[in-house]
N, C-alpha and C positions, 0 to 999 in steps of 0.2 A: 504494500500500500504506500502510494505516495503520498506525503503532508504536505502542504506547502502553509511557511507561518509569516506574517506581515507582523515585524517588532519597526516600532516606530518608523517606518516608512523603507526596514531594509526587511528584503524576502529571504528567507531562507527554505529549502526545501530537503525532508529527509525521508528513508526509505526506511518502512516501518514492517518486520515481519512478524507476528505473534510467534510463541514461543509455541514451538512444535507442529510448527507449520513447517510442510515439506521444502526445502530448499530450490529454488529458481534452479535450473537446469540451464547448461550453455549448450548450444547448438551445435549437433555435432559435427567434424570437421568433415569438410569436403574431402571424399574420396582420391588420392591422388595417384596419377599412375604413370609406369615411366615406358619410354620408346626411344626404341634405337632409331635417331636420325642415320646415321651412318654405320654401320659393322665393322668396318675395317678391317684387321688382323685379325678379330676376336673370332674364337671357334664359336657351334652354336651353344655349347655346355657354358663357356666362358661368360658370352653375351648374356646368358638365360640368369648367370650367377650374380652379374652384376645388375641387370635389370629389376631382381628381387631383393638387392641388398639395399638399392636405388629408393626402393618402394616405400623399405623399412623403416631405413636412416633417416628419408623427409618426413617422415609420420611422425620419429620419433626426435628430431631435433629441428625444430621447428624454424623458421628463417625469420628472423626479425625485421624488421625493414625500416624501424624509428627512428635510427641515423645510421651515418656512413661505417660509424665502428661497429655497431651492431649486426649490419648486415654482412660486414665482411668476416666479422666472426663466426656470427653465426652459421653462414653459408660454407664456411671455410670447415665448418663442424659438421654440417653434415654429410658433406665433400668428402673427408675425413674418416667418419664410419663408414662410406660406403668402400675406401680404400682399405680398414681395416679388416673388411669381413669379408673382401676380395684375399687378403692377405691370410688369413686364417684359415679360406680353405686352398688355397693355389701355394701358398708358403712364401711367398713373394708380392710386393705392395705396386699396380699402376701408378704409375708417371699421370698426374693431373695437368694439362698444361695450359689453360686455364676454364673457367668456371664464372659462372653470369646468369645473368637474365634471360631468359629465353621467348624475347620478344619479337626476333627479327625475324619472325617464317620462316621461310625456307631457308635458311643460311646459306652462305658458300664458303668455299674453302678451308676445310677444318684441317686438310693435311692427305698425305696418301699414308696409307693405313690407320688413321685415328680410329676410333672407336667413339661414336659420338653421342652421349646419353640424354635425353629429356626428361623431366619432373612437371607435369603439369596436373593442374586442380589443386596446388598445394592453398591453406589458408593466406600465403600470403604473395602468390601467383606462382608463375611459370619459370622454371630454371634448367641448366644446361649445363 
């Protein structure tokens, strides 16, 4: 329940829940899912490993975007687990070269043999 209170001409407004009333529930996150813009080098085991780890990692480290340090951290983290858990089953960590927004469509030129992976529907858009 919202109050709104008028104390001498300044408003104040507070959010009022009785005691053992069910908690507001946040919306749950938009489903995110990844795709391989490009294959590269990757076998399909390889691509199929990363695409799941992809899935994971954004679900589970969520991309900030409220300033510049935040996004880069952030982004850098879940960048990060996706390279970890390539690592942990292959025994060896991809080369990131680099990692962004995934606003430009179709892109070009990511390299001959890159491997080139998309995150889209995440809550705080589209990454690459």
């Amino acid at each position: 329940t919202v109050v709104e209170v008028d104390v001498g001409g300044m408003k104040w407004m507070f959010v009022v829940q009785l005691e053992g009333a069910p908690s507001p529930t946040k919306p749950p996150a938009p489903q995110a899912h990844a795709v391989a813009l490009q294959k590269g080098d990757a076998t399909d085991a390889k691509l199929a490993d990363i695409l799941r780890a992809t899935a994971r990692c954004f679900h589970t480290h969520q991309v900030d975007t409220s300033s510049v340090g935040q996004l880069e951290g952030t982004l850098g983290s879940a960048v990060g687990c996706v390279q970890k858990a390539c690592e942990q089953s292959w025994g060896w960590k991809p080369r990131v070269s680099s990692q962004g927004s995934h606003s430009c469509g179709q892109c070009d030129g990511y390299g001959l043999g890159a491997t080139v992976i998309a995150i889209d529907g995440t809550s705080s858009g589209d990454w690459m």
